[in-house]
The first five atom37 places (N, CA, C, CB, O) and aatype in JSON, in Angstrom:
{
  "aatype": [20, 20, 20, 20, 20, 20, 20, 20, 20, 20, 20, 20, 20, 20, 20, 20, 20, 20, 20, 20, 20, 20, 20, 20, 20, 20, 20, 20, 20, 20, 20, 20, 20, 20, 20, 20, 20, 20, 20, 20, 20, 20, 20, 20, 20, 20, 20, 20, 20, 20, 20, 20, 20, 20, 20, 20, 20, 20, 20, 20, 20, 20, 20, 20, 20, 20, 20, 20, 20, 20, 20, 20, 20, 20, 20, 20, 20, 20, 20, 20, 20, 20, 20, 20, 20, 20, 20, 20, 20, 20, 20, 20, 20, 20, 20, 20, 20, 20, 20, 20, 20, 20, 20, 20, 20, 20, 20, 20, 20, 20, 20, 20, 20, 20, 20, 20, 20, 20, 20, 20],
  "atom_mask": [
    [1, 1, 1, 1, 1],
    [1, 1, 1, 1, 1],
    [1, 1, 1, 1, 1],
    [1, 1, 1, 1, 1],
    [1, 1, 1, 1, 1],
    [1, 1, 1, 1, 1],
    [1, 1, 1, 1, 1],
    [1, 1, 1, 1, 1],
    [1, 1, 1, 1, 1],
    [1, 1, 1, 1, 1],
    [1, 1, 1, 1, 1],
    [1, 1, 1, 1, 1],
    [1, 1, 1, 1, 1],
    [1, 1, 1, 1, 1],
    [1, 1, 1, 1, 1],
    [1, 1, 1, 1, 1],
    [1, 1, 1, 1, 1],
    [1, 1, 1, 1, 1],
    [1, 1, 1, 1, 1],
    [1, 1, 1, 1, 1],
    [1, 1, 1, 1, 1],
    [1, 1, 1, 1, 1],
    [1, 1, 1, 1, 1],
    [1, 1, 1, 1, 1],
    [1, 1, 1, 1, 1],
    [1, 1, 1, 1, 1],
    [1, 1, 1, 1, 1],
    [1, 1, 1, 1, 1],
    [1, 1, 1, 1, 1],
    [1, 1, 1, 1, 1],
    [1, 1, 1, 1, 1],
    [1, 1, 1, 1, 1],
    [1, 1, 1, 1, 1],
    [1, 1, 1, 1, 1],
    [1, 1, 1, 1, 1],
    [1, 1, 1, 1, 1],
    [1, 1, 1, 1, 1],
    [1, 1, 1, 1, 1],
    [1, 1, 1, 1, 1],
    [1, 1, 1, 1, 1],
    [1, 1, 1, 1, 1],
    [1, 1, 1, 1, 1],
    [1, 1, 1, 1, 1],
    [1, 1, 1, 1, 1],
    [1, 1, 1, 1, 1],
    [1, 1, 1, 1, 1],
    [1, 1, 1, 1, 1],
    [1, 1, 1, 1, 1],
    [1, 1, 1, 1, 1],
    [1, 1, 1, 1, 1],
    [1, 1, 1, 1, 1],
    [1, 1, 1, 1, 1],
    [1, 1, 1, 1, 1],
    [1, 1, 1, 1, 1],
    [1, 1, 1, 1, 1],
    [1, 1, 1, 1, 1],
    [1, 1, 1, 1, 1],
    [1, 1, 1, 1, 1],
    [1, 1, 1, 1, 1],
    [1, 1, 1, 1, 1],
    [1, 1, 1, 1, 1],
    [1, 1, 1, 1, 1],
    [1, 1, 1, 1, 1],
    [1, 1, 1, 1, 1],
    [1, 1, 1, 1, 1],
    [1, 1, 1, 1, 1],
    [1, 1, 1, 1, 1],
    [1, 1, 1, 1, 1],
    [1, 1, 1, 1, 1],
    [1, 1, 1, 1, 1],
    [1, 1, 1, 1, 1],
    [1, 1, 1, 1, 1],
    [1, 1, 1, 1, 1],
    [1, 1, 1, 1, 1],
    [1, 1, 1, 1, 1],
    [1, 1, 1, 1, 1],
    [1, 1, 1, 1, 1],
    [1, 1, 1, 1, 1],
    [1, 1, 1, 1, 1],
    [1, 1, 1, 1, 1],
    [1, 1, 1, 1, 1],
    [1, 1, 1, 1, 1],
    [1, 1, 1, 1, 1],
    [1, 1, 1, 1, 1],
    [1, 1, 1, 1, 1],
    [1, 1, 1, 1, 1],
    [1, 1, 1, 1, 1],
    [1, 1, 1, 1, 1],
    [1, 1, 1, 1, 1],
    [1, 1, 1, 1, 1],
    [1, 1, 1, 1, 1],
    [1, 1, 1, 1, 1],
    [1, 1, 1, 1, 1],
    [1, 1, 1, 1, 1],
    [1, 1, 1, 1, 1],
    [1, 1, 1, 1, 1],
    [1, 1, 1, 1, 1],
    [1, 1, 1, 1, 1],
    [1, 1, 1, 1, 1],
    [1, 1, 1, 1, 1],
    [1, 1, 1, 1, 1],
    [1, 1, 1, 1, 1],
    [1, 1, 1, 1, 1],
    [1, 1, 1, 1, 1],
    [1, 1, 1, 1, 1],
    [1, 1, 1, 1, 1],
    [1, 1, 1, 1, 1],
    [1, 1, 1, 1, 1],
    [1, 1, 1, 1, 1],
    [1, 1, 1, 1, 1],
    [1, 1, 1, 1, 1],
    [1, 1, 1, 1, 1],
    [1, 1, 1, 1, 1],
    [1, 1, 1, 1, 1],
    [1, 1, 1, 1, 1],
    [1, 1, 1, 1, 1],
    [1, 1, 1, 1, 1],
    [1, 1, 1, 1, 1],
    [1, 1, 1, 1, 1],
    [1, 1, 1, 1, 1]
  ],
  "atom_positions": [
    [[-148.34, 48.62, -6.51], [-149.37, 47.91, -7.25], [-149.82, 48.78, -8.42], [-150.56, 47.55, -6.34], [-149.83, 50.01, -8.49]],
    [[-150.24, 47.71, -9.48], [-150.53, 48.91, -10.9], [-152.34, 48.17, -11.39], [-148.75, 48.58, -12.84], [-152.85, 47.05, -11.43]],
    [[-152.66, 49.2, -11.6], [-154.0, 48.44, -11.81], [-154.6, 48.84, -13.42], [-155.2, 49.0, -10.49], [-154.72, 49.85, -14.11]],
    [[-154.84, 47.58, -13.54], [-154.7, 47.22, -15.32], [-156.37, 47.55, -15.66], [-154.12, 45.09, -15.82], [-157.2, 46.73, -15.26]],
    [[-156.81, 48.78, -16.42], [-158.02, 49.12, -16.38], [-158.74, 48.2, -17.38], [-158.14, 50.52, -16.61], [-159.88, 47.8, -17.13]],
    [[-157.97, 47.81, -18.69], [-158.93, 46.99, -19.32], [-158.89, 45.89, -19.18], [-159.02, 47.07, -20.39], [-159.14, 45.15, -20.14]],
    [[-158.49, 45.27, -17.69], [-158.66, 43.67, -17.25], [-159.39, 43.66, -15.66], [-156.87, 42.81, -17.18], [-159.92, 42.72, -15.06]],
    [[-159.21, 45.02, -15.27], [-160.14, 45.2, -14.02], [-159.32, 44.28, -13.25], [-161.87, 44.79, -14.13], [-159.86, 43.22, -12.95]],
    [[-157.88, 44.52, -12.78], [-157.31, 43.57, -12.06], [-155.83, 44.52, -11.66], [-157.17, 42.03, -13.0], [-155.37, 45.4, -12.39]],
    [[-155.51, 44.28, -10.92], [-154.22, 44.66, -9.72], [-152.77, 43.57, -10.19], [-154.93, 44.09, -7.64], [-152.73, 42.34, -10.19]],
    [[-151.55, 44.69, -10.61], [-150.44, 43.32, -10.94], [-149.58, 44.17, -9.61], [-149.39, 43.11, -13.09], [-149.72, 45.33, -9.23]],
    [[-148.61, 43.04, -9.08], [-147.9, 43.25, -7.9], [-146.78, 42.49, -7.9], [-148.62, 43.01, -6.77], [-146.67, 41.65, -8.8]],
    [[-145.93, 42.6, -7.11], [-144.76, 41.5, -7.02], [-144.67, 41.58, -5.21], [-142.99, 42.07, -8.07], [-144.91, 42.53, -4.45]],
    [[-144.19, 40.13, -4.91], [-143.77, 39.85, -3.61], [-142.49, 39.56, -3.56], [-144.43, 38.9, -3.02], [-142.42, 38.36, -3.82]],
    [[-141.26, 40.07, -3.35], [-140.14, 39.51, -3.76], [-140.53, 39.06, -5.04], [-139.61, 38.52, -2.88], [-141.3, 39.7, -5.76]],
    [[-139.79, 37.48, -5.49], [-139.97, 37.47, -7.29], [-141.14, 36.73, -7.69], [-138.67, 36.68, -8.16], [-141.3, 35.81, -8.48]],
    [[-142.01, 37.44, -6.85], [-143.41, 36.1, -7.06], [-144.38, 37.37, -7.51], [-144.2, 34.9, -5.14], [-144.79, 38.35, -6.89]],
    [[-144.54, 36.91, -8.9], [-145.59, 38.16, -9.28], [-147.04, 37.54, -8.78], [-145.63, 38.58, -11.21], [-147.4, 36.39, -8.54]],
    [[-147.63, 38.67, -8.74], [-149.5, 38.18, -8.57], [-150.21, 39.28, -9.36], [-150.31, 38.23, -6.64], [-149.85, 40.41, -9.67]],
    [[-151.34, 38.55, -9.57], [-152.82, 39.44, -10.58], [-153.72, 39.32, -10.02], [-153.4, 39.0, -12.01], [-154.4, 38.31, -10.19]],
    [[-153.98, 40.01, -9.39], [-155.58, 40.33, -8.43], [-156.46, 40.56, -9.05], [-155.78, 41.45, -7.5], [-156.44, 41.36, -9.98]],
    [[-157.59, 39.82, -8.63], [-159.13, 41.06, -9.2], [-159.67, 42.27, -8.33], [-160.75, 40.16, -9.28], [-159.91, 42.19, -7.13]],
    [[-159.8, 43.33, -9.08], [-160.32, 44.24, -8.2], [-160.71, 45.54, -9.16], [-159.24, 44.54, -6.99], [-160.58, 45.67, -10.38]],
    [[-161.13, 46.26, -8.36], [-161.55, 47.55, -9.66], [-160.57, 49.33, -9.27], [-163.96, 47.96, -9.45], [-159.56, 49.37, -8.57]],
    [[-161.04, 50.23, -9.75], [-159.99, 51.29, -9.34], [-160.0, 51.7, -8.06], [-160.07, 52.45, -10.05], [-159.23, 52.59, -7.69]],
    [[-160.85, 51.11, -7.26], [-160.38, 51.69, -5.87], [-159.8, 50.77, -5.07], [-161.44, 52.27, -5.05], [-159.94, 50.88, -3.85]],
    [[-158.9, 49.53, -5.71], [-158.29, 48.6, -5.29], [-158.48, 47.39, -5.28], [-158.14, 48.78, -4.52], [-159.64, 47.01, -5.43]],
    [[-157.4, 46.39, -5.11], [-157.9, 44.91, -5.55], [-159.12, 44.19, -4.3], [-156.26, 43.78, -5.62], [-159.73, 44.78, -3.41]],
    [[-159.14, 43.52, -4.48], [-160.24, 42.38, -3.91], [-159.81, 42.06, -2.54], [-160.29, 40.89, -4.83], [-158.96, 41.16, -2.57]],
    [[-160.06, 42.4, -1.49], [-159.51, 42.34, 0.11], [-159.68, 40.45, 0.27], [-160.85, 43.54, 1.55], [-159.06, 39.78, 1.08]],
    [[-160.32, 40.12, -0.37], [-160.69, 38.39, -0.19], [-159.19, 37.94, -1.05], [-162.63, 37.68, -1.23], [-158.17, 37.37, -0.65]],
    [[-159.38, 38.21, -1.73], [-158.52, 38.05, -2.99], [-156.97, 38.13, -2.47], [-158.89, 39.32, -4.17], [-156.33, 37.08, -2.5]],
    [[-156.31, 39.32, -2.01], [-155.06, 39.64, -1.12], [-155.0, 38.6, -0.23], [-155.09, 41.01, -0.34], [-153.91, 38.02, -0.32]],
    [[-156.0, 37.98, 0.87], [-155.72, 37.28, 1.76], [-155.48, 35.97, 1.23], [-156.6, 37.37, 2.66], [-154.75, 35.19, 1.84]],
    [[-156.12, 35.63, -0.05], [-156.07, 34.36, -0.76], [-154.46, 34.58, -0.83], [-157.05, 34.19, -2.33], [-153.68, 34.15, 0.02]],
    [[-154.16, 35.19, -1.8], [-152.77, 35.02, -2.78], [-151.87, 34.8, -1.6], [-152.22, 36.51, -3.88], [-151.01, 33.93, -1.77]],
    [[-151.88, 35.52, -0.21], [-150.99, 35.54, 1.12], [-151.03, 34.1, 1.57], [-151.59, 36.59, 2.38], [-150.04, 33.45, 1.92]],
    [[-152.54, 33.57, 1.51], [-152.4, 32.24, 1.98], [-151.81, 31.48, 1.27], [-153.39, 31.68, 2.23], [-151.35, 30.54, 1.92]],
    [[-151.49, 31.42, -0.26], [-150.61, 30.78, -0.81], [-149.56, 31.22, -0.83], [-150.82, 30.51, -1.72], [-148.68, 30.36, -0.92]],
    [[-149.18, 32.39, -0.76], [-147.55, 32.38, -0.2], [-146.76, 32.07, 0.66], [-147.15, 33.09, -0.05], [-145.53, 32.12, 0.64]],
    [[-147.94, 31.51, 1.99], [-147.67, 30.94, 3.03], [-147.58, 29.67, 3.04], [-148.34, 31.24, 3.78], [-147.09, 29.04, 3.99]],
    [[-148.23, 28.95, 1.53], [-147.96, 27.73, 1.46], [-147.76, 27.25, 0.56], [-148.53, 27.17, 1.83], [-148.53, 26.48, -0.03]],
    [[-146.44, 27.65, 0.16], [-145.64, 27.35, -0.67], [-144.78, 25.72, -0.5], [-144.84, 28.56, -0.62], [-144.78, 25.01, -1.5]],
    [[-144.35, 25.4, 0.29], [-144.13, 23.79, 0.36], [-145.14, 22.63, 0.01], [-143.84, 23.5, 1.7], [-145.02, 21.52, -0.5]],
    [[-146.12, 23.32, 0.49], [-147.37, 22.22, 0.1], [-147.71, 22.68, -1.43], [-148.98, 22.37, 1.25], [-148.38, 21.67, -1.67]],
    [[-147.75, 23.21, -2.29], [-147.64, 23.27, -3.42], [-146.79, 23.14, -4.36], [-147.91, 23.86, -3.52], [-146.91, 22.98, -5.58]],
    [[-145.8, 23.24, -3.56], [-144.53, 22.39, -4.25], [-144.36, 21.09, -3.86], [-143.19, 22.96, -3.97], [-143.62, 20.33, -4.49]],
    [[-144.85, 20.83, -3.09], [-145.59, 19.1, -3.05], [-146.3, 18.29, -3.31], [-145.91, 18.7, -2.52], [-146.25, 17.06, -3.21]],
    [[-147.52, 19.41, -3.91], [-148.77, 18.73, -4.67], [-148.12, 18.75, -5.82], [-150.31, 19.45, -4.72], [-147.56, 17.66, -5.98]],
    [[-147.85, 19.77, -7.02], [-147.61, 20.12, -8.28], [-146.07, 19.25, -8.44], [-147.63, 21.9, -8.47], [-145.32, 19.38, -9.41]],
    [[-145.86, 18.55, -7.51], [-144.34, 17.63, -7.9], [-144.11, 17.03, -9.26], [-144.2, 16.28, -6.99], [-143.34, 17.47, -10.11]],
    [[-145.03, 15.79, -9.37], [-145.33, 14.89, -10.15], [-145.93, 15.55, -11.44], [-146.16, 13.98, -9.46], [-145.95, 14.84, -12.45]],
    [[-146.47, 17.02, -11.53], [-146.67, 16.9, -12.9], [-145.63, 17.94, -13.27], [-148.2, 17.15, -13.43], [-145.64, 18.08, -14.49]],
    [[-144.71, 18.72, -12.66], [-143.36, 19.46, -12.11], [-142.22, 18.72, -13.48], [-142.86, 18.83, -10.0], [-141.73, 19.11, -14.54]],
    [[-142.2, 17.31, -12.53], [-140.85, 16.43, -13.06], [-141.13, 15.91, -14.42], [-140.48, 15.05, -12.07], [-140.28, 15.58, -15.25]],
    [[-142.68, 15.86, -14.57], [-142.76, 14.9, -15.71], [-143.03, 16.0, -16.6], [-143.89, 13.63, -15.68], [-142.98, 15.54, -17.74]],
    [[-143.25, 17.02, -16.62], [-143.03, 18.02, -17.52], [-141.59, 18.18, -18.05], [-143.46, 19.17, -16.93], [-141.13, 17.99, -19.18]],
    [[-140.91, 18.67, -16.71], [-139.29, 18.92, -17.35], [-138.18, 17.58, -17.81], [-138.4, 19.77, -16.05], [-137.26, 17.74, -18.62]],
    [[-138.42, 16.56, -17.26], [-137.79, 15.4, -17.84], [-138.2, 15.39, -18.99], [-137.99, 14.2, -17.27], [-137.31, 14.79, -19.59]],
    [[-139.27, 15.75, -19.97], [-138.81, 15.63, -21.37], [-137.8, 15.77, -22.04], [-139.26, 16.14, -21.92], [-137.41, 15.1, -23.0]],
    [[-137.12, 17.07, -21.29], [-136.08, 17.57, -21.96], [-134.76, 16.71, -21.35], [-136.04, 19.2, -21.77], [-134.77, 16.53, -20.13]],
    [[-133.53, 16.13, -22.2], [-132.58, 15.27, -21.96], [-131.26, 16.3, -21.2], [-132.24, 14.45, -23.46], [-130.38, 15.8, -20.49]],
    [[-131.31, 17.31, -21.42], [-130.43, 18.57, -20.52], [-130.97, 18.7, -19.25], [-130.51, 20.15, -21.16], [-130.29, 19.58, -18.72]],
    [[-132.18, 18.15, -18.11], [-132.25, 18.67, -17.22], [-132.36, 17.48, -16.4], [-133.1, 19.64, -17.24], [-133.25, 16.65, -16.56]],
    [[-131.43, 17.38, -15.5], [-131.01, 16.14, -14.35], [-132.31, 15.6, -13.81], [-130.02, 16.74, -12.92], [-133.07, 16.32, -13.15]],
    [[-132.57, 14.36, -14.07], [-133.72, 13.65, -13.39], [-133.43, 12.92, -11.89], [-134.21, 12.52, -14.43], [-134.06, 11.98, -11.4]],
    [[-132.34, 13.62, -11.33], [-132.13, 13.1, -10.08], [-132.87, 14.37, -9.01], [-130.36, 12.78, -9.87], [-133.03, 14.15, -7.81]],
    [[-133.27, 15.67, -9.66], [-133.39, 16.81, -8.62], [-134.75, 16.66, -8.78], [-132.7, 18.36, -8.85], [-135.32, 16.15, -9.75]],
    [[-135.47, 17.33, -7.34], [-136.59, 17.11, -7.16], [-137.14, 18.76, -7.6], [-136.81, 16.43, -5.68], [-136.49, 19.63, -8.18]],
    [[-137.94, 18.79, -7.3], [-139.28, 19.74, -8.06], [-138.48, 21.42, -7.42], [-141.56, 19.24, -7.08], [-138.19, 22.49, -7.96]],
    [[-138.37, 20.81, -5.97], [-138.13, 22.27, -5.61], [-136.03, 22.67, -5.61], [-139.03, 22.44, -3.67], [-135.53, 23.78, -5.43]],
    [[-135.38, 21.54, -5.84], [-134.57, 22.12, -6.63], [-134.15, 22.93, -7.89], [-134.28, 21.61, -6.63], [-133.26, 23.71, -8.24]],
    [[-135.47, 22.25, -8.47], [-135.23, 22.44, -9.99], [-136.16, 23.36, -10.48], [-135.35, 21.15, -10.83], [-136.3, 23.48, -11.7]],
    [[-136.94, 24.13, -9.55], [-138.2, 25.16, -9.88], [-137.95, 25.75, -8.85], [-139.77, 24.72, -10.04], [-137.47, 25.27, -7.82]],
    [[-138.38, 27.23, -9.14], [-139.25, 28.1, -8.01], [-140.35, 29.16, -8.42], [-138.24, 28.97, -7.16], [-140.59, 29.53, -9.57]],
    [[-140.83, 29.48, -7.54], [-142.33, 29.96, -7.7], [-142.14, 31.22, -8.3], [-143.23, 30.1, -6.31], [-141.27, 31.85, -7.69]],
    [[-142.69, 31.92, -9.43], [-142.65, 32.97, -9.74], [-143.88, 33.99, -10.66], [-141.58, 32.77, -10.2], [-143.8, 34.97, -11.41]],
    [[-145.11, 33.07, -10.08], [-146.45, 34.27, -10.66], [-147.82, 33.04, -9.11], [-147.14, 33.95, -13.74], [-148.2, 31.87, -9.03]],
    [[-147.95, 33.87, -8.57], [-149.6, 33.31, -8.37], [-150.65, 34.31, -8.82], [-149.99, 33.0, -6.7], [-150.28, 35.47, -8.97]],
    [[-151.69, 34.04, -9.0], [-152.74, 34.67, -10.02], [-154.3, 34.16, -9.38], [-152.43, 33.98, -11.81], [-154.55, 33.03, -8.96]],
    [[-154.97, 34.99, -9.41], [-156.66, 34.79, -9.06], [-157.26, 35.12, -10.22], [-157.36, 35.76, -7.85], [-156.88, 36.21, -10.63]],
    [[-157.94, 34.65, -10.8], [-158.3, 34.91, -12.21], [-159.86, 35.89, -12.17], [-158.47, 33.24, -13.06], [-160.09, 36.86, -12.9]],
    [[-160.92, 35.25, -10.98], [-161.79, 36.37, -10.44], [-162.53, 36.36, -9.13], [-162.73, 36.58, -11.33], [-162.73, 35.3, -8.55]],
    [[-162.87, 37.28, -8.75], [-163.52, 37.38, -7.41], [-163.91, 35.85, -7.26], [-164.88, 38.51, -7.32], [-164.17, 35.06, -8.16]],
    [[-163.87, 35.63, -5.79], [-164.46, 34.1, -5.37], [-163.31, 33.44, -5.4], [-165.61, 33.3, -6.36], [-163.33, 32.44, -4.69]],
    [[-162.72, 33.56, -5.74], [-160.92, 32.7, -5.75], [-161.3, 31.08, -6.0], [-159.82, 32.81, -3.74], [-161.3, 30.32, -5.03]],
    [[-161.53, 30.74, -6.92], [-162.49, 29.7, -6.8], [-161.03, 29.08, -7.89], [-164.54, 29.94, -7.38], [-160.36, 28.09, -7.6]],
    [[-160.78, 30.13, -9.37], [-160.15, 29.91, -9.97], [-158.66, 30.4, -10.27], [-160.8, 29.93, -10.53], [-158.44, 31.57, -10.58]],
    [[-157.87, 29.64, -10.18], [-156.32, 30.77, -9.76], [-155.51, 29.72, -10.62], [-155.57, 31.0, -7.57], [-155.93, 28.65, -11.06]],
    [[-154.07, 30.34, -10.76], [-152.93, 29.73, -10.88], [-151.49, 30.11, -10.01], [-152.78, 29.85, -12.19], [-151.21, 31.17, -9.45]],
    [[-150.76, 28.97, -10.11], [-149.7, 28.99, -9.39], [-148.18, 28.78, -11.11], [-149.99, 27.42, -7.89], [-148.22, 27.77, -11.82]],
    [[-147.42, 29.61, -11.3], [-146.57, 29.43, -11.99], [-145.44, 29.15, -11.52], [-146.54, 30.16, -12.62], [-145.31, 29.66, -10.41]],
    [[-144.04, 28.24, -12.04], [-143.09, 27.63, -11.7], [-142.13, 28.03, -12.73], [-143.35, 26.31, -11.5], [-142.75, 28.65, -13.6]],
    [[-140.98, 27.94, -12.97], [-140.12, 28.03, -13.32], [-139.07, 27.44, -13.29], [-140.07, 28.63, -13.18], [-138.96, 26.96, -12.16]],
    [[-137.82, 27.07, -14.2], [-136.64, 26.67, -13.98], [-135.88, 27.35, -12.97], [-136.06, 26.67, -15.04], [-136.7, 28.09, -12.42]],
    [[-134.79, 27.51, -12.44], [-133.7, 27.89, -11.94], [-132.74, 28.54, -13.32], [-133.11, 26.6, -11.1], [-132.89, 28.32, -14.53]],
    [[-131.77, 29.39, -12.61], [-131.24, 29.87, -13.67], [-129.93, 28.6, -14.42], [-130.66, 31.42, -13.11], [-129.32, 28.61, -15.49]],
    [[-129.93, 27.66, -13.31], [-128.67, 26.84, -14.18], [-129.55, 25.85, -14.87], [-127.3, 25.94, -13.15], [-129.34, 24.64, -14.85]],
    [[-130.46, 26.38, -15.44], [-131.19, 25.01, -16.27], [-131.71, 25.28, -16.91], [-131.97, 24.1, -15.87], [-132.23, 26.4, -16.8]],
    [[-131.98, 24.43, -18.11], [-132.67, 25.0, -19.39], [-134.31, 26.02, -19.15], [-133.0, 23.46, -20.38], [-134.88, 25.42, -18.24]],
    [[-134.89, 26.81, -19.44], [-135.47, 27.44, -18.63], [-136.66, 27.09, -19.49], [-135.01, 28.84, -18.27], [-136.76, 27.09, -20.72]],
    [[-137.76, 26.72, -18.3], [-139.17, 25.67, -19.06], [-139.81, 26.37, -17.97], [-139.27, 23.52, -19.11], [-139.43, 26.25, -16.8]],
    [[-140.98, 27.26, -18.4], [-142.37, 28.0, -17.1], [-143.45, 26.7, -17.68], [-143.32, 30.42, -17.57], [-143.78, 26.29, -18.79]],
    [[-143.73, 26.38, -16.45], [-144.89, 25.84, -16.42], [-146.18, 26.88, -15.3], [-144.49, 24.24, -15.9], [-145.93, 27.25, -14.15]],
    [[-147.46, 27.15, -16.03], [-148.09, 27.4, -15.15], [-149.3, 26.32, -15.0], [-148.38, 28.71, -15.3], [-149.62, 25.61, -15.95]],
    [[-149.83, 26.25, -13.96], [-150.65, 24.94, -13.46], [-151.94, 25.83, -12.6], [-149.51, 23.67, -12.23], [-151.96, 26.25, -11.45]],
    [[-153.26, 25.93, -14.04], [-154.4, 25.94, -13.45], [-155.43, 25.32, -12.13], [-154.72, 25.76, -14.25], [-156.18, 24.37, -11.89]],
    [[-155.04, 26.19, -11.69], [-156.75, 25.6, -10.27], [-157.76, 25.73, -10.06], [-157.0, 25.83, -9.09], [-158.15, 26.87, -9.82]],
    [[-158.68, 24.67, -10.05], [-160.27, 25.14, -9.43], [-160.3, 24.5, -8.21], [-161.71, 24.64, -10.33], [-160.42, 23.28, -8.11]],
    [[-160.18, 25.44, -7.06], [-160.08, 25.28, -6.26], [-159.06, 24.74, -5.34], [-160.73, 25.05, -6.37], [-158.27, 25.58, -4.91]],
    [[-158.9, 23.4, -4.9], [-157.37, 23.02, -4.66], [-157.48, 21.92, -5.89], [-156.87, 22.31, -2.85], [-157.51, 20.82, -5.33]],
    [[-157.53, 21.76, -7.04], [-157.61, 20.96, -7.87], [-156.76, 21.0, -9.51], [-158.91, 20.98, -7.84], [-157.32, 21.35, -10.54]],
    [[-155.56, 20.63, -9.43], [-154.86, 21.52, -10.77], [-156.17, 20.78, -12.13], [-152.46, 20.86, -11.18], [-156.71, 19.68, -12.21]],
    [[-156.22, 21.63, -12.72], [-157.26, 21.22, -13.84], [-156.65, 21.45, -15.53], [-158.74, 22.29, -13.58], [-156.99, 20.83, -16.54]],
    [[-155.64, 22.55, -15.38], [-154.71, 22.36, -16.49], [-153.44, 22.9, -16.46], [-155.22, 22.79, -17.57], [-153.12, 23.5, -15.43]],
    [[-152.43, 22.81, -17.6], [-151.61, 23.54, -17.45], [-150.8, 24.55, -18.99], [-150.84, 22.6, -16.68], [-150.98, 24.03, -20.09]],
    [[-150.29, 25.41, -18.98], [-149.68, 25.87, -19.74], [-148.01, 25.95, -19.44], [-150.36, 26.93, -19.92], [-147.34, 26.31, -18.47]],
    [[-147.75, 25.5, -20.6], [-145.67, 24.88, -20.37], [-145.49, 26.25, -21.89], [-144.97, 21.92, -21.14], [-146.22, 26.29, -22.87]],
    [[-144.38, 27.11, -21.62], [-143.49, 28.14, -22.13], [-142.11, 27.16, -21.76], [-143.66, 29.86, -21.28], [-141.8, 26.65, -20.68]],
    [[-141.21, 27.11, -23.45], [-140.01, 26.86, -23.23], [-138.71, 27.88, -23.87], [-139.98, 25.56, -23.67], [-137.54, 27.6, -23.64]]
  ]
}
């Protein structure tokens, strides 16, 4: 873990799933760790909620097969707590490598996506 002093926050990787903790120099946020774990633990159900705005993001593009579903055609690669209280977080997605490569990340308040940011 590396801890980013002028954001007061913890960057990490889990396998290829990066995360950004809040926390200060004597380590990230113990609430915060158990959060990001609980979403790594539930990873199907978020690739089940975030489906529908998943497909209709990447079907813009006419190169990427509208027959594959969300978790063919994505996988998870940043969750993020933005600050103490975990109130506000994101979950980021990605293409696969055989496909045109489109990150979507999809803001949360709470269990509620509220926005998103698309990198192509």
């Amino acid at each position: 873990m590396t801890y980013i002093h002028d954001g007061s926050y913890w960057e990490t990787a889990n396998g290829d799933i990066f995360h950004s903790i809040p926390g200060d120099e004597s380590g990230p946020n113990p609430d915060s760790v158990k959060f990001i774990q609980n979403k790594i633990d539930s990873l199907d159900h978020y690739f089940e909620q975030c489906s529908e705005d998943l497909l209709s993001i990447a079907h813009a593009w006419d190169s990427i097969d509208k027959a594959l579903t969300a978790k063919e055609l994505f996988k998870v690669s940043a969750i993020s707590v933005e600050a103490e209280g975990n109130r506000e977080w994101e979950i980021c997605f990605e293409t696969k490598s055989d496909y045109k490569w489109v990150y979507i990340g999809l803001q949360f308040e709470g269990e509620e996506i509220v926005s998103n940011d698309i990198s192509t």
